[in-house]
Every structure is written in structure tokens, then in C-alpha cells.
C-alpha positions as a Python dict, from the first residue, in 0.01 Angstrom:
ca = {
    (1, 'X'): (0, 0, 0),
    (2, 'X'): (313, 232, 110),
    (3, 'X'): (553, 18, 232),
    (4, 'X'): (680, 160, 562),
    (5, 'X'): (1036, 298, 581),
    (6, 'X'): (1269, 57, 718),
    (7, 'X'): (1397, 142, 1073),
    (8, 'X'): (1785, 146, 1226),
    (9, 'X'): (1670, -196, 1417),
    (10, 'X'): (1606, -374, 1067),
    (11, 'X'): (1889, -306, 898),
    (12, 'X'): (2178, -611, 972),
    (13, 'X'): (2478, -483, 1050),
    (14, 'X'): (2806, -570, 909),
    (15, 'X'): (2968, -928, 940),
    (16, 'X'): (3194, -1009, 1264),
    (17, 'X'): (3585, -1002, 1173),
    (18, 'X'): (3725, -1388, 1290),
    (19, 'X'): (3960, -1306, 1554),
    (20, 'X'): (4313, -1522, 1564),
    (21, 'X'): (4371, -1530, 1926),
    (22, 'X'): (4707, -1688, 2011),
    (23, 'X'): (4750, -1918, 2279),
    (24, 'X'): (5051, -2108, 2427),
    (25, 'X'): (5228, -1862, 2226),
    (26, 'X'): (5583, -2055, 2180),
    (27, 'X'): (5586, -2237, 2483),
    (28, 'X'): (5714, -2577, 2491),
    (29, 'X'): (5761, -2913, 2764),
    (30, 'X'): (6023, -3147, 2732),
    (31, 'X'): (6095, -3491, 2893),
    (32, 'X'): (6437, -3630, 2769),
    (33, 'X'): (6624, -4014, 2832),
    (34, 'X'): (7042, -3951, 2855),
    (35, 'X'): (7294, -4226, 2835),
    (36, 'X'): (7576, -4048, 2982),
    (37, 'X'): (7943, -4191, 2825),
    (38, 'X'): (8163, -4043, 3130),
    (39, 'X'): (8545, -3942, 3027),
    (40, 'X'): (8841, -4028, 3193),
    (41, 'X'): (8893, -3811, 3496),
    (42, 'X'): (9190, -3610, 3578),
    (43, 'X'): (9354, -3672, 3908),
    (44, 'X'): (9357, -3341, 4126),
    (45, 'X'): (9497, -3490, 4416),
    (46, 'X'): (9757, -3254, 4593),
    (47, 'X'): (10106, -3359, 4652),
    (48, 'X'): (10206, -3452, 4952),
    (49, 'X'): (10531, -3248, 5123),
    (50, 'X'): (10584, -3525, 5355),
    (51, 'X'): (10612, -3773, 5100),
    (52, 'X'): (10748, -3669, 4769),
    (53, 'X'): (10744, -4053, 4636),
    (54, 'X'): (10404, -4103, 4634),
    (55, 'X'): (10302, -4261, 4337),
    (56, 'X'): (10006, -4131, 4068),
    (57, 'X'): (9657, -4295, 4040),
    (58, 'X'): (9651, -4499, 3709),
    (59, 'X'): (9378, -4675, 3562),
    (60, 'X'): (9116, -4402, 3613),
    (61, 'X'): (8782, -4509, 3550),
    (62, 'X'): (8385, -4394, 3530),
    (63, 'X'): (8121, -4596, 3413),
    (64, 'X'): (7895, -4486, 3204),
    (65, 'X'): (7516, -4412, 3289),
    (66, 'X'): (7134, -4377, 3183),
    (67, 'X'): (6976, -4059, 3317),
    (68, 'X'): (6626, -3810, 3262),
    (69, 'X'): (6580, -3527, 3292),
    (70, 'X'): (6317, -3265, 3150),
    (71, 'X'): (6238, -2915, 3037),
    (72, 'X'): (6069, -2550, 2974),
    (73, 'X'): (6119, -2348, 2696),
    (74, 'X'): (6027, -2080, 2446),
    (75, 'X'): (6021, -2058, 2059),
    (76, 'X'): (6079, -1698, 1973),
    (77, 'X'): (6129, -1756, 1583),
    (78, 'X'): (6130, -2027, 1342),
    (79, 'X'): (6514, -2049, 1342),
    (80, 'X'): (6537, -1966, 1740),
    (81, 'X'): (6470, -2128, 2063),
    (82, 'X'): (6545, -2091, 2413),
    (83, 'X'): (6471, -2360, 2733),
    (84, 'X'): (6609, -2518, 3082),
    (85, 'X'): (6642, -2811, 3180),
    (86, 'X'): (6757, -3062, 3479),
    (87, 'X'): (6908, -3378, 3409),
    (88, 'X'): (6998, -3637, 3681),
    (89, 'X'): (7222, -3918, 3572),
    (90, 'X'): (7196, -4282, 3795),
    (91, 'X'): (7573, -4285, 4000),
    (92, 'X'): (7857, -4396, 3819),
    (93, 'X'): (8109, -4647, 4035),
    (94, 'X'): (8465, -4492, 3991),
    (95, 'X'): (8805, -4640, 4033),
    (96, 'X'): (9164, -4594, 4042),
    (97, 'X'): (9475, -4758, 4123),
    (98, 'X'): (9850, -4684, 4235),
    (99, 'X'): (10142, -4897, 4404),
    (100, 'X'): (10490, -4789, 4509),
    (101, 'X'): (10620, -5080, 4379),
    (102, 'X'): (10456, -5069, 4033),
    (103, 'X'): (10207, -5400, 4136),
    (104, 'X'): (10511, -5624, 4255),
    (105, 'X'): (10427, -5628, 4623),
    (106, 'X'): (10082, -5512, 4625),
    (107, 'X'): (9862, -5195, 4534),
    (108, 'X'): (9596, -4976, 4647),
    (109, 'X'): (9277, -4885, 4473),
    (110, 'X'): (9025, -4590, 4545),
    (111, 'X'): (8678, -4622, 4458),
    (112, 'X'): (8364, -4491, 4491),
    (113, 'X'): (7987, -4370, 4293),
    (114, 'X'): (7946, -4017, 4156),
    (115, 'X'): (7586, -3928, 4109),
    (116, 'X'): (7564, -3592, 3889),
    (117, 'X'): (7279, -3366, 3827),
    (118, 'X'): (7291, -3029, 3592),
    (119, 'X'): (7103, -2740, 3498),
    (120, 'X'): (7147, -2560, 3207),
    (121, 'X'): (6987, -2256, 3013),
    (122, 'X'): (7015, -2353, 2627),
    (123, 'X'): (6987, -2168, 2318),
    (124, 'X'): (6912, -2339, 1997),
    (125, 'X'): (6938, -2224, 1604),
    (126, 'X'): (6701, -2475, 1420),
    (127, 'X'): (6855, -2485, 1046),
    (128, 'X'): (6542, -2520, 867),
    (129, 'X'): (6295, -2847, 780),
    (130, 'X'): (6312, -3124, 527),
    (131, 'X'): (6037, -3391, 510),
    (132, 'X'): (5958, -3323, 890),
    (133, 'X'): (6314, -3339, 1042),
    (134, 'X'): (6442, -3018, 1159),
    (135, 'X'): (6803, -3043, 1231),
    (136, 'X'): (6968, -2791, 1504),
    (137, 'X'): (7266, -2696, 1689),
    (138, 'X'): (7262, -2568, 2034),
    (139, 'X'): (7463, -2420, 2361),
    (140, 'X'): (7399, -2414, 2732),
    (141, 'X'): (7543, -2269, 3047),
    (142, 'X'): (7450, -2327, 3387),
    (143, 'X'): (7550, -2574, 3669),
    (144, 'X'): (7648, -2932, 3783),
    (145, 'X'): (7607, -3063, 4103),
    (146, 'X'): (7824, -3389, 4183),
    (147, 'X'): (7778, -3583, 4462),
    (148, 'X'): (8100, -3849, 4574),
    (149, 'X'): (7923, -4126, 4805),
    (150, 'X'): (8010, -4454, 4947),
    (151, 'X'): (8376, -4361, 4866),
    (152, 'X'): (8678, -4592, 4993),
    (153, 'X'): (9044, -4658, 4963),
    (154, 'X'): (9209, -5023, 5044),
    (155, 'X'): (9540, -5183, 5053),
    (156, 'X'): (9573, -5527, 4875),
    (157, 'X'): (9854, -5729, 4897),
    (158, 'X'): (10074, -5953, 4638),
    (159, 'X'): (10333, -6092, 4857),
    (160, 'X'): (10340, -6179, 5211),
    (161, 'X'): (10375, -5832, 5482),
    (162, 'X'): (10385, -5584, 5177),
    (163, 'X'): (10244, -5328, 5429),
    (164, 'X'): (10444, -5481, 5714),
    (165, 'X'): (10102, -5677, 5836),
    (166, 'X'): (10127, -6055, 5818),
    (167, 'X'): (9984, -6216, 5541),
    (168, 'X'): (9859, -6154, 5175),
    (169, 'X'): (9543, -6053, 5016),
    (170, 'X'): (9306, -5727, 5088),
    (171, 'X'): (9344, -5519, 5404),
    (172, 'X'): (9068, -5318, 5549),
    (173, 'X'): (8891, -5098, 5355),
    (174, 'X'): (8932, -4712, 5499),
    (175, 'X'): (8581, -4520, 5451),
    (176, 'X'): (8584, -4141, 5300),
    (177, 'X'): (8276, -3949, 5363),
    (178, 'X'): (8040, -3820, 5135),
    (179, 'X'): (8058, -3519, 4982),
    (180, 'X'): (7881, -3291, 4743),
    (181, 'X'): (8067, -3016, 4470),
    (182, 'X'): (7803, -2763, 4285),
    (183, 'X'): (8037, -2599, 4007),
    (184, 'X'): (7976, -2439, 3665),
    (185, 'X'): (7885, -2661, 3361),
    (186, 'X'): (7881, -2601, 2997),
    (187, 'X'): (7771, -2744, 2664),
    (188, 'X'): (7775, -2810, 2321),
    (189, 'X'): (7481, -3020, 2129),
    (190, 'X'): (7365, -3113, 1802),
    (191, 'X'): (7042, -3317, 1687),
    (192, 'X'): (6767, -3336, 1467),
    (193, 'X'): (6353, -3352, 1559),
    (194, 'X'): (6091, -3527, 1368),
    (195, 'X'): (5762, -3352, 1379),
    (196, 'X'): (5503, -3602, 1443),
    (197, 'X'): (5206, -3389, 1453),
    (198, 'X'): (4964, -3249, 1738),
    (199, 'X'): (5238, -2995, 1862),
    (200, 'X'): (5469, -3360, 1907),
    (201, 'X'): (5803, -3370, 1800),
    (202, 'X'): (6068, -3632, 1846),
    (203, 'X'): (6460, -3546, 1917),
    (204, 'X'): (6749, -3682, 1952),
    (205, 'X'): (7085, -3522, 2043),
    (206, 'X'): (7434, -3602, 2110),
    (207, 'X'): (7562, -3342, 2351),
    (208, 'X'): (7938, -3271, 2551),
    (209, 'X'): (7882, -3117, 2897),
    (210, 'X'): (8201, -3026, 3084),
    (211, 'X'): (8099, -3064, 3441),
    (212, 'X'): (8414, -2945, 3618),
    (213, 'X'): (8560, -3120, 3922),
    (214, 'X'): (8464, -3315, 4201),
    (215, 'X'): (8603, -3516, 4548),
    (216, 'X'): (8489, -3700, 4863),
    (217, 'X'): (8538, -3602, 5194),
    (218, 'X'): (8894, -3691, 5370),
    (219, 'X'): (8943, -4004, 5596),
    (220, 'X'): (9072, -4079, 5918),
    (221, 'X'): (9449, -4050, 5771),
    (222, 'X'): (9356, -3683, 5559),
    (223, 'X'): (9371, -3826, 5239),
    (224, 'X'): (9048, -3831, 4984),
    (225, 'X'): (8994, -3890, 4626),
    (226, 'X'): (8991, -3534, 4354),
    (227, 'X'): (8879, -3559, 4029),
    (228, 'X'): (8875, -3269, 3760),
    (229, 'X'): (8799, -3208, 3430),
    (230, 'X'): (8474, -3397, 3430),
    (231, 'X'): (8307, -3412, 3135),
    (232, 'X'): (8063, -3657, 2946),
    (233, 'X'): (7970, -3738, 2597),
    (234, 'X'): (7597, -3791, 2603),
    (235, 'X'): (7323, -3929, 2348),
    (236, 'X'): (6942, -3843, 2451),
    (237, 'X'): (6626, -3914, 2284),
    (238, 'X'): (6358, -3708, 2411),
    (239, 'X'): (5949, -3584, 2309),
    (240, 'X'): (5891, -3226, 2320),
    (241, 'X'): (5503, -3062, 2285),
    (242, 'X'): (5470, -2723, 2183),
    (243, 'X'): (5117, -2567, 2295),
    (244, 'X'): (5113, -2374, 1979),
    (245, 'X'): (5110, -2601, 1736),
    (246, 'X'): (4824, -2791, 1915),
    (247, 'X'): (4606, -2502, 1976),
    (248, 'X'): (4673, -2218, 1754),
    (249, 'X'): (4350, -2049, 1756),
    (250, 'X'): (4050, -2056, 1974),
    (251, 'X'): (3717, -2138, 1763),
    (252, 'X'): (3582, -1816, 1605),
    (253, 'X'): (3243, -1644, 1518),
    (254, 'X'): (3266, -1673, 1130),
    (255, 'X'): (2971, -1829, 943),
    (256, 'X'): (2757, -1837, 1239),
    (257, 'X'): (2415, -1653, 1183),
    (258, 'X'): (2420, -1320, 1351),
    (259, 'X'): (2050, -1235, 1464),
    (260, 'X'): (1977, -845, 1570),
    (261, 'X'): (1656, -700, 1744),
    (262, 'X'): (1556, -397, 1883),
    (263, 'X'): (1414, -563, 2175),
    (264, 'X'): (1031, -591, 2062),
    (265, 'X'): (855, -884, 2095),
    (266, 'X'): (595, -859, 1808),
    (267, 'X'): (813, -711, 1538),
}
């Protein structure tokens, strides 16, 4: 028997090439928790022409603060990184004092909560890995919004008329209104991430962020409290997911059997 030439149907064609197809490419999420160590603020109040002796605000005081915030961002090579972020921090209660008669007859105190919120563009250089901890430094530019609420100033007396009113002990408290500053902000980090598998890593940070200045509104007698030089020594702990590490490629077409027919039923 003469076996039959074989045709172009029969013949099996070369094996499918597995395609890598990328996808998340470096993207990243971040969710961060900040305890926010507030420094010492600067008094910016402005001097008064119509009274030369009035005395400075000692005793300046912010409280520190937890806050969250999160994040986007971009991995565009091993050693470099880019994201934003927003961070709120929960309202710090400020104070200061002063007295004319350095706390013999009585003194005054300003006070107040400072809510701030930034957002900041941030590059990173990651310095390499060592048993799953990649340490980093980092630096960010952007804004920082501070809002001055419930603010107050009140007289409190140590001796008997020190304000020429009868008696001793707190007067009435004078209201300042709320306001809000928006200002540039800046910052320097460092930290170190654990990778913890799954596109997961774990980071924590200690970051400075110079916030700039801040002030309530004025009260019924034109005075109001002005802060500057804001700026806050932070520690955050935060989980970021990359999308490429968790899906890197899409399931390909290699070692699957390829079947080919030219369409006939009873070949």
C-alpha cells in the first residue's frame, strides 16, 4: 500500500511562545498609623505700637497626637520609588502663658486645638535587601493644612482686683474664632520594610515634616493667637501591597495540548 502524502492540515505546527504579560506594573496602596510628637511653637504674634510692654507668651505647648493617613504610588526601579499621600492627625490642645507681673498678681493663658492634615509627593531610594528588610530614605514636598478651633484667651487672677475687677480667681474666658492656614510642608524620612509575602510589606518610619505656621481668628479686642515654625517629629507603622508582586503574570498557554484541523469531520 502507498501511503498517501501527508497534507499542510496534518502537519502540527510549531509550539506557542508563553507570553509574560505584566500587570499592576509597579503600582502600590498604602494605609499608614502616625503618632505625631508636635515641637514647640514659635510665637508670631505682632507687637503691639500701643503697648510696647506687653509681655511674651512662655510656656508654649502642643500635645502630641495619633493620626492615618494613606497612599498611591509607583515603583519605577528596584532602588526607586515615588507615591502621595494624606495624613490627618486627631487635634492637638495648645497652650501658652504670659503676665505683666511675671505670675505675682495674676496671668493670662491662650489656648486652643490645632487639627493638621498634609499632602505630600515623596520620593524614596530603597538601599537594597537583607533577610527581607529593605531599609530606605526618603523626601516629600507638598502641603499642610492647619485648622485653629475652639481657641480662647482668659485672665486669672492671684491677688485680689489684679485686673481692677473685684475678687480673685479666673475671669471670663474671651472666644477667638476658628480659623484655617493651608501653607507649604516639607519632609525628611527614614525606615525600613519587611517583606511578608503576597505583594505585603510592613514599614515603619520616623519622619520630620515642617508644617509652617498657623493662627486663629481675632476676638472682640483684635488680638488672636500666631504660631510659626510648626513642625513634628513623627513615627508611623504602616502595610503597603504592591500589585506586582501578587500578580506578576497572567496564566499562560505552555504545556497545554495544541489540537489543529482543517475543518473535516471524518479525517
Amino acid at each position: 500500500m502507498v501511503q498517501a502524502p501527508a497534507q499542510g492540515a496534518d502537519l502540527a505546527p510549531p509550539p506557542l511562545e508563553a507570553a509574560v504579560i505584566p500587570v499592576g506594573s509597579g503600582w502600590y496602596l498604602r494605609a499608614d498609623f502616625t503618632e505625631s510628637y508636635l515641637v514647640r511653637p514659635k510665637d508670631a504674634t505682632l507687637p503691639d505700637p500701643n503697648d510696647p510692654g506687653m509681655p511674651p507668651l512662655l510656656r508654649r505647648s502642643l500635645s502630641h497626637e495619633p493620626g492615618y493617613g494613606g497612599g498611591v504610588g509607583y515603583r519605577f526601579t528596584p532602588w526607586l520609588r515615588v507615591d502621595a499621600t494624606i495624613d490627618q492627625r486627631l487635634a492637638a490642645t495648645y497652650s501658652a502663658y504670659s503676665s505683666r507681673s511675671n505670675f505675682v498678681t495674676g496671668y493670662n493663658v491662650e489656648a486652643g486645638r490645632l487639627s493638621v492634615l498634609t499632602g505630600l509627593v515623596n520620593v524614596y531610594a530603597d538601599l537594597g535587601t537583607w533577610w527581607g528588610l529593605t531599609p530606605y530614605l526618603g523626601a516629600g514636598l507638598g502641603f499642610a493644612q492647619k485648622d485653629f478651633h475652639g481657641g480662647y484667651t482668659q485672665t486669672t487672677c492671684v491677688i485680689d482686683a489684679c485686673d481692677g475687677n473685684a475678687g480673685t480667681g479666673p475671669r471670663t474666658a474671651v472666644a477667638r474664632p476658628d480659623r484655617s492656614v493651608t501653607s507649604f510642608a516639607w519632609s525628611l524620612t527614614g525606615g525600613v520594610s519587611y517583606d511578608l509575602g503576597a505583594g505585603f510589606s510592613l514599614d515603619a518610619s520616623y519622619r520630620y515634616v515642617d508644617l509652617g505656621r498657623a493662627k486663629s481668628g481675632s476676638d472682640a479686642f483684635g488680638q488672636s493667637s500666631r504660631l510659626k515654625d510648626l513642625a513634628a517629629n513623627e513615627v508611623r507603622v504602616g502595610l503597603r501591597y504592591a500589585f506586582a508582586d501578587s500578580f506578576a503574570r497572567l496564566p499562560s498557554l505552555q504545556g497545554l495540548p495544541v489540537v489543529w484541523s482543517s475543518g473535516n469531520p471524518y479525517e
